[in-house]
DRENGU-891042 format. One record per residue (C-alpha): chain; residue in three letters; y negated, x, z negated. Coordinates in nm, 2 decimals, padded with zeros to 4 digits. Layout:
(rec "A" "ALA" (Y X Z))
...
This chain:
(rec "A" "UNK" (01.63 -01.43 00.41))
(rec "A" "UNK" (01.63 -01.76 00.59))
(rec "A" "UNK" (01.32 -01.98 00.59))
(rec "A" "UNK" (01.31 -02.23 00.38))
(rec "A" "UNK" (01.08 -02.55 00.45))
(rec "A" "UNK" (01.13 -02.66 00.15))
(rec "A" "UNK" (00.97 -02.33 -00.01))
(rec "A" "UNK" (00.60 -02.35 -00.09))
(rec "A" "UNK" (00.61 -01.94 -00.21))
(rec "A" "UNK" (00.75 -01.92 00.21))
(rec "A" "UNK" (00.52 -02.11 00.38))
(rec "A" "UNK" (00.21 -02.00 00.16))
(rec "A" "UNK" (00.34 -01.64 00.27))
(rec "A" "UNK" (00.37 -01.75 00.63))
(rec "A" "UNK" (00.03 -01.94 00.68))
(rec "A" "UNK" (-00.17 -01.59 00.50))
(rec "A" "UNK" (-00.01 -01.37 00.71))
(rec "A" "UNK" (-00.09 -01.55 01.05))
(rec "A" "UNK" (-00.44 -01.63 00.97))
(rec "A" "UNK" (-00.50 -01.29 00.85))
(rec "A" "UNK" (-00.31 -01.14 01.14))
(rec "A" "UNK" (-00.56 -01.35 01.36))
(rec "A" "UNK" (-00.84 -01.21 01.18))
(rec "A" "UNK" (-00.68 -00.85 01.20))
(rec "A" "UNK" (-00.60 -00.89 01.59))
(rec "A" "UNK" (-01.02 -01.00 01.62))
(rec "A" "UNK" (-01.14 -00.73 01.44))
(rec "A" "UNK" (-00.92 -00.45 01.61))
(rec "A" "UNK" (-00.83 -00.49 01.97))
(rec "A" "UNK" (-01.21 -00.53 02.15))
(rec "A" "UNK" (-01.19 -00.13 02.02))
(rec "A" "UNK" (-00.82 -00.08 02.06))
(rec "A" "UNK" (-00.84 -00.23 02.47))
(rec "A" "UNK" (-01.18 -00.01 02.52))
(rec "A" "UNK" (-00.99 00.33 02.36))
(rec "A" "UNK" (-00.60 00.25 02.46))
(rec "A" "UNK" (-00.54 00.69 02.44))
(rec "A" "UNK" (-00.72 00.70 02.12))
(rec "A" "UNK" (-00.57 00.37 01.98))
(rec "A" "UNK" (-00.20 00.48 02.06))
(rec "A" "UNK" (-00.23 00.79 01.91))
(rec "A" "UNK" (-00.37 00.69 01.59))
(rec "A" "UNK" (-00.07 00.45 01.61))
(rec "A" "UNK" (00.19 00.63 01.62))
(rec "A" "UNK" (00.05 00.91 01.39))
(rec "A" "UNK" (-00.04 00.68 01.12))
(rec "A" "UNK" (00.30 00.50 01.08))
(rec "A" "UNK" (00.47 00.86 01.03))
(rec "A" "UNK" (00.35 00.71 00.66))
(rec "A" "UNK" (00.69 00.50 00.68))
(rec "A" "UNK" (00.91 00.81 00.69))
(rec "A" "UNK" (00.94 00.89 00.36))
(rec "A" "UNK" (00.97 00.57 00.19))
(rec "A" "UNK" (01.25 00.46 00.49))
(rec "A" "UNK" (01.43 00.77 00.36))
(rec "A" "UNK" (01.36 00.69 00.00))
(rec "A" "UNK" (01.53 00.30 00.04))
(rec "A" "UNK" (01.84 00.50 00.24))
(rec "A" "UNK" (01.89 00.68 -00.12))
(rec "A" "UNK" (01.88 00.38 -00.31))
(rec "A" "UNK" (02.07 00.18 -00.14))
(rec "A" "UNK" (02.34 00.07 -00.28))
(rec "A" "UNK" (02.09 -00.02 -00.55))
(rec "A" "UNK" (01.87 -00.23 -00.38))
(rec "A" "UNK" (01.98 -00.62 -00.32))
(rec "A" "UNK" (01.67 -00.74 -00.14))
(rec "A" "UNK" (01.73 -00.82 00.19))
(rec "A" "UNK" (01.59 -00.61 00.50))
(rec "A" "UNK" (01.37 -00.94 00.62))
(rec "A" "UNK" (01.20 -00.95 00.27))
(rec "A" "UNK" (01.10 -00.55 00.31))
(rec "A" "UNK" (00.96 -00.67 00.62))
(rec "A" "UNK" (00.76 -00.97 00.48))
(rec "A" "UNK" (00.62 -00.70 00.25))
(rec "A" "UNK" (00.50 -00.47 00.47))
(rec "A" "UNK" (00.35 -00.68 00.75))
(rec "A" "UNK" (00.16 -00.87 00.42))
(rec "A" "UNK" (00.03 -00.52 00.32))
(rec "A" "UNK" (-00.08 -00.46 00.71))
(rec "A" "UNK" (-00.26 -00.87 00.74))
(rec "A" "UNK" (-00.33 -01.03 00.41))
(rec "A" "UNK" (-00.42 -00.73 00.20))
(rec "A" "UNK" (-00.63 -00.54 00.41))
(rec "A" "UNK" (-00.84 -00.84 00.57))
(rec "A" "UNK" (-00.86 -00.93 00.17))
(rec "A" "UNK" (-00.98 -00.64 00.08))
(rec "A" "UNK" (-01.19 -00.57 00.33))
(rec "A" "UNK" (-01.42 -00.89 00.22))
(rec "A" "UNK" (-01.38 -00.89 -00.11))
(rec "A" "UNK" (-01.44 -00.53 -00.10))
(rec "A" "UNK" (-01.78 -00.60 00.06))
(rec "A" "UNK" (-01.87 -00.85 -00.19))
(rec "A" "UNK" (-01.81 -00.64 -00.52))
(rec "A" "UNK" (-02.02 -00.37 -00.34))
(rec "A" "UNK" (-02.32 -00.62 -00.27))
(rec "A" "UNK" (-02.27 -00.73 -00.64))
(rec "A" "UNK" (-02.31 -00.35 -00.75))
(rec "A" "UNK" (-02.60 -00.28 -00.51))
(rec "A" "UNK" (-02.74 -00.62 -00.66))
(rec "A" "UNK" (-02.69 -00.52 -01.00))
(rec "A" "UNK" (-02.78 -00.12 -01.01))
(rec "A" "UNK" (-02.92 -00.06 -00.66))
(rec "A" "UNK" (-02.76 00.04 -00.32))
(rec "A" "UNK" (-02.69 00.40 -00.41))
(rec "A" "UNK" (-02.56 00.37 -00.70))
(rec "A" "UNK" (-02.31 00.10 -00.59))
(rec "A" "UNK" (-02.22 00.32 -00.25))
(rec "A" "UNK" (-02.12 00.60 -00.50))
(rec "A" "UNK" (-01.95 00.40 -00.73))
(rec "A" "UNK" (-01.84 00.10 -00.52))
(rec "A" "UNK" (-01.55 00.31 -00.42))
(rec "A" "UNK" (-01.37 00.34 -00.77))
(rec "A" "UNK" (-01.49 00.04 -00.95))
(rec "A" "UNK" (-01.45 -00.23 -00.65))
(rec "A" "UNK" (-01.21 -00.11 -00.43))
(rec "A" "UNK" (-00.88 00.00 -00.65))
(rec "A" "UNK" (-00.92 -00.36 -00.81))
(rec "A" "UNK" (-00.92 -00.57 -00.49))
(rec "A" "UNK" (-00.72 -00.35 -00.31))
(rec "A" "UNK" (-00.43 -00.32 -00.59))
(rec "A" "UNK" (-00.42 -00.68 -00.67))
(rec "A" "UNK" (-00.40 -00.84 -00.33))
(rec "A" "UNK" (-00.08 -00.60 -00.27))
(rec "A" "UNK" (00.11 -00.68 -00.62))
(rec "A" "UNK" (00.02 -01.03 -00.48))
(rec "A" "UNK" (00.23 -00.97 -00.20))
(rec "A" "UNK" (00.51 -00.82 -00.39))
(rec "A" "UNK" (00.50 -01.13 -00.64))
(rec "A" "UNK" (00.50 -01.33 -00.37))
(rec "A" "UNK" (00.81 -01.20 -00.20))
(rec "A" "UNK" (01.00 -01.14 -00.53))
(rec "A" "UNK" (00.96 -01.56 -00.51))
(rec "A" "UNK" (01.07 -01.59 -00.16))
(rec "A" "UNK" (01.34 -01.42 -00.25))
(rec "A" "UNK" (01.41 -01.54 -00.64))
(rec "A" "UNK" (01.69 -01.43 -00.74))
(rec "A" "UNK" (01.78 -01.20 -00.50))
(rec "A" "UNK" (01.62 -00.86 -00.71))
(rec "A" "UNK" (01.87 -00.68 -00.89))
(rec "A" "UNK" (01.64 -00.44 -01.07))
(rec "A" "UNK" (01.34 -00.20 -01.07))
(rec "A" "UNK" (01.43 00.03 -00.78))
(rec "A" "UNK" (01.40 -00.36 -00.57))
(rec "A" "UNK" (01.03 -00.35 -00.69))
(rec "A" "UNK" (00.95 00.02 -00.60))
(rec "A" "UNK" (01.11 -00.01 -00.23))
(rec "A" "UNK" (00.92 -00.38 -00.19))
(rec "A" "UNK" (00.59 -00.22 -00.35))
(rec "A" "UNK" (00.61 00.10 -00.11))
(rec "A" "UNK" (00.64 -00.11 00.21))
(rec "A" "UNK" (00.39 -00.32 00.12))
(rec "A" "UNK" (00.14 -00.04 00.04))
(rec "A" "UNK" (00.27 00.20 00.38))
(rec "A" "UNK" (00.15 -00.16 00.58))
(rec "A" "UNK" (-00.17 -00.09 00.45))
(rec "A" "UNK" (-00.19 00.25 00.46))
(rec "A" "UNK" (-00.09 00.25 00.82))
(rec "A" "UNK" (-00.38 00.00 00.95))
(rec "A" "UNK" (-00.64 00.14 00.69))
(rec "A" "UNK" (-00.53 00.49 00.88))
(rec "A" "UNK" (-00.63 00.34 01.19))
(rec "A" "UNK" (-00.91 00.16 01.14))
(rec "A" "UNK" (-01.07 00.49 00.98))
(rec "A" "UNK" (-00.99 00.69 01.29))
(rec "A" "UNK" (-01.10 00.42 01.52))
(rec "A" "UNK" (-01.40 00.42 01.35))
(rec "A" "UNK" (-01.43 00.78 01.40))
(rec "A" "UNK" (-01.36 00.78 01.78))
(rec "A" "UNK" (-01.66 00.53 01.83))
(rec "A" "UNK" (-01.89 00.73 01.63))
(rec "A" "UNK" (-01.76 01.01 01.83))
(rec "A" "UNK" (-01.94 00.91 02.14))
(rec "A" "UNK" (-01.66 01.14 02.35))
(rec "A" "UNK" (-01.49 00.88 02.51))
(rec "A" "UNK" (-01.12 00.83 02.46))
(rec "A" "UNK" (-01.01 01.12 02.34))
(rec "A" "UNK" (-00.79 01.20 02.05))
(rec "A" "UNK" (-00.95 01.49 01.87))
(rec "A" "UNK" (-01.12 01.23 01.61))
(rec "A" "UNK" (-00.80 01.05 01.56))
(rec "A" "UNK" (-00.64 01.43 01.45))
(rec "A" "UNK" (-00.93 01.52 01.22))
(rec "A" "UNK" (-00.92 01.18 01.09))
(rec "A" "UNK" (-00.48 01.20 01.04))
(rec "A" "UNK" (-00.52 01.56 00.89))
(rec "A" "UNK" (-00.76 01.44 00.57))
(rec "A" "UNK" (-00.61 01.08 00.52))
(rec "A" "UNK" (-00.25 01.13 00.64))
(rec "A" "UNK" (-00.15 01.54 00.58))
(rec "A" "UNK" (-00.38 01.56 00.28))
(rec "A" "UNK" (-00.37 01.19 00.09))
(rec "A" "UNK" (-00.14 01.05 00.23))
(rec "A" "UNK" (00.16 01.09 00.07))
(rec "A" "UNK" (-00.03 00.98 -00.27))
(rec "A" "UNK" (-00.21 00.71 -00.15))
(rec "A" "UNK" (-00.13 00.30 -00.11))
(rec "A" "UNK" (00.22 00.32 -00.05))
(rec "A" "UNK" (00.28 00.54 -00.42))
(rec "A" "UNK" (-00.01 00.30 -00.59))
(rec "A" "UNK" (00.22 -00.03 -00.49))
(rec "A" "UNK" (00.53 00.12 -00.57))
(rec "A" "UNK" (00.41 00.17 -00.95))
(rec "A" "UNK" (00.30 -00.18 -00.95))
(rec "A" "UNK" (00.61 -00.33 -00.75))
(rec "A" "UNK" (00.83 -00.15 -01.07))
(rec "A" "UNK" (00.63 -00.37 -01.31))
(rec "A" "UNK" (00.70 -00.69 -01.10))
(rec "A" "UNK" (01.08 -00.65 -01.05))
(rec "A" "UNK" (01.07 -00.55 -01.43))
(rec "A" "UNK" (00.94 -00.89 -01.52))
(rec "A" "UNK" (01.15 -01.07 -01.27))
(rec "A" "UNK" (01.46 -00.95 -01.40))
(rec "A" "UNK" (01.43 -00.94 -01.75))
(rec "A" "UNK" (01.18 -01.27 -01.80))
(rec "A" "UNK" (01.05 -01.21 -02.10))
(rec "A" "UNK" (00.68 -01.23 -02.25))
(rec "A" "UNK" (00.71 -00.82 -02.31))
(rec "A" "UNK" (00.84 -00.75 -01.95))
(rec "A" "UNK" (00.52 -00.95 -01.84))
(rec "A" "UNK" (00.29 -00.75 -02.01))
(rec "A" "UNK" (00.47 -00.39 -01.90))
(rec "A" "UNK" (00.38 -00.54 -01.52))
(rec "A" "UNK" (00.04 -00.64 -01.61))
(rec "A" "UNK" (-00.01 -00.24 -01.74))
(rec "A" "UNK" (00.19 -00.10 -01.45))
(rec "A" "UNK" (-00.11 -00.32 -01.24))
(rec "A" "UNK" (-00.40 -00.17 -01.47))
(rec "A" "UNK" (-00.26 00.15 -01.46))
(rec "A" "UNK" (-00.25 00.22 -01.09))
(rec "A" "UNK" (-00.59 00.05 -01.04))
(rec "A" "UNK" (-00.70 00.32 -01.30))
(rec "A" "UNK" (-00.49 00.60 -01.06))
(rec "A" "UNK" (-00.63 00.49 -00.80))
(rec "A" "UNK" (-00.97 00.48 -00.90))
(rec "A" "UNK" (-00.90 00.85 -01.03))
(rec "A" "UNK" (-00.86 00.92 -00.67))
(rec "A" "UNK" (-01.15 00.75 -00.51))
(rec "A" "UNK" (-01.41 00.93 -00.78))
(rec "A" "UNK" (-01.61 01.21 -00.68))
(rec "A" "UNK" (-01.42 01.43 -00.97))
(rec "A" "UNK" (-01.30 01.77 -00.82))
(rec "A" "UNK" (-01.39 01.63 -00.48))
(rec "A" "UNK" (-01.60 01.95 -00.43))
(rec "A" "UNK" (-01.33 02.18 -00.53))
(rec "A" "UNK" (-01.59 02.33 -00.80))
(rec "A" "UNK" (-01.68 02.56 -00.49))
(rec "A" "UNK" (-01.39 02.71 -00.46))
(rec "A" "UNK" (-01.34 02.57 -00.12))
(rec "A" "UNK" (-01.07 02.50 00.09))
(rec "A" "UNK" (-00.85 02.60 -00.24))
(rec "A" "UNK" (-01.02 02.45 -00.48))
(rec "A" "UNK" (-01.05 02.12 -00.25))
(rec "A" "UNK" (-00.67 02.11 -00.22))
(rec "A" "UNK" (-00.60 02.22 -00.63))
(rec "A" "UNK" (-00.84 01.92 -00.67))
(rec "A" "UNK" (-00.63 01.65 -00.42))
(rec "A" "UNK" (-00.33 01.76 -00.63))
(rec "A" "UNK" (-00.49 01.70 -00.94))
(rec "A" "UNK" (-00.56 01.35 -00.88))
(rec "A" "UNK" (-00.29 01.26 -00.64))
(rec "A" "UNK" (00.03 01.40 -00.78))
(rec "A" "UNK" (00.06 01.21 -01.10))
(rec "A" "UNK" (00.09 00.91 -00.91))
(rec "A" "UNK" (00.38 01.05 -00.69))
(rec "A" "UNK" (00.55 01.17 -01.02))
(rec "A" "UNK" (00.56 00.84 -01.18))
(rec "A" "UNK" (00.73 00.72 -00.93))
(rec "A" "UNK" (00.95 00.97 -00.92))
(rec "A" "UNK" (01.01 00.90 -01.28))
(rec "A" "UNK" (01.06 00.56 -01.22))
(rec "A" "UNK" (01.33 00.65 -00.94))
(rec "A" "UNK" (01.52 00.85 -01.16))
(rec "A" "UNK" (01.50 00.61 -01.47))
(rec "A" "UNK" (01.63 00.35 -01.24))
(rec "A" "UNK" (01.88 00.51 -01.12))
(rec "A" "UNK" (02.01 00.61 -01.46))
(rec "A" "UNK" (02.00 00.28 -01.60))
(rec "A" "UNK" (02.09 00.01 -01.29))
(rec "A" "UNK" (02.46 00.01 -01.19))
(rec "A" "UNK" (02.53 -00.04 -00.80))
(rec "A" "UNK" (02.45 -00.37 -00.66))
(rec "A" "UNK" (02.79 -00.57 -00.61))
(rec "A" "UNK" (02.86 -00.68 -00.26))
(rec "A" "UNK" (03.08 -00.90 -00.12))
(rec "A" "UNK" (03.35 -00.76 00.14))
(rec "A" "UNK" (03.24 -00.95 00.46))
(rec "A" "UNK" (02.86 -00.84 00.42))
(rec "A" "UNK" (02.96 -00.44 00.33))
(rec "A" "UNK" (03.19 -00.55 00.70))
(rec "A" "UNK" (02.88 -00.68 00.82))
């Protein structure tokens, strides 16, 4: 995927992505430089979240046609543009709830009413946006579910990080990586697996739906697969079952599932559906050589 001056959809991508990456670099290395141990560690242990969806695009291969750049695109846009995005807007829908009902209230219920709608919308952004970089390039749905996953594991992977930064300065032990553990254990072993990277998939399917079919139904199937995953992911951020209905450690992991797992079986749906219904992306001799 070559870039194209001519290409407003390239350049708009381009300019976003280095001014939030500015923004991200501000924000994140004063703390990274002043806890390098804890910093790597949360590194490296937070993009373990790329594992499964790497293996999940080596399945799919031969029915994906987007190139490798435009996967790329997608995730550094979910790690830059989405979360600096949603980090302000984010803030602003919660000072319009506190406003509105009062600052407890809004920090319950910021989380599920703000949150999933910035959050979900500025990634499906970033899918649309590649799907135009790359117009005419997507053969079919399983393009959108690969593009929608790497786009969410970028976020997922810095939102990972900042959280356990965050912890190790609250710590107040120094650089040491016992907060960056606790913090990996509850948002990476426990959520992680149904978190941003499942959430953009869903909505990356409805994009790539409407790209390839073009028609005023298709556009509204990707406008519910958008609601719908804001609603999942809402789900997820609500206090519902978060106390395990003191059953404790048991009943807090029965309630994880409960909330998480649909998400990770519609897209397993959606893989399979795809798979049943896409035929193998044609290529031509010298790029198979290639």
């Amino acid at each position: 995927m070559r870039i194209d001056p001519a290409s407003p959809a390239q350049w708009t991508a381009l300019l976003l992505i280095g001014a939030s990456g500015i923004l991200l670099l501000y924000n994140t290395l004063p703390v990274a430089l002043a806890y390098p141990r804890a910093g790597t560690t949360a590194l490296v242990l937070f993009s373990l979240f790329a594992i499964p969806f790497w293996w999940l695009r080596g399945r799919v291969a031969d029915r994906l046609a987007l190139p490798a750049a435009a996967l790329v695109v997608g995730l550094v846009w979910g790690a830059t543009v989405a979360v600096m995005t949603s980090l302000f807007g984010s803030r602003a829908l919660h000072g319009l709830l506190a406003t509105a009902n009062g600052p407890a209230w809004a920090e319950r219920w910021s989380p599920v009413l703000a949150a999933p709608v910035v959050e979900e919308v500025v990634k499906a952004a970033g899918v649309v946006l590649v799907v135009a970089i790359a117009w005419g390039r997507v053969h079919g749905v399983l393009d959108g579910i690969v593009l929608g996953a790497f786009c969410g594991v970028g976020f997922q992977i810095v939102e990972g990080y900042a959280f356990a930064m965050s912890s190790t300065v609250l710590n107040r032990a120094g650089d040491v990586v016992e907060p960056v553990v606790a913090v990996f254990i509850v948002r990476g072993v426990l959520a992680g697996l149904w978190s941003h990277a499942v959430f953009t998939a869903i909505a990356g399917a409805g994009v790539a739906y409407a790209a390839t079919r073009r028609t005023m139904r298709s556009v509204w199937i990707a406008a519910g697969a958008l609601a719908g995953v804001i609603a999942l992911h809402a789900l997820w951020n609500s206090p519902l079952l978060r106390d395990g209905l003191g059953l404790g450690a048991f009943g807090v992991l029965a309630g994880v599932m409960v909330k998480g797992l649909p998400a990770v079986l519609i897209v397993w749906w959606l893989v399979r559906w795809a798979k049943r219904t896409e035929a193998p992306v044609a290529r031509e001799p010298e790029a198979e050589a290639a």
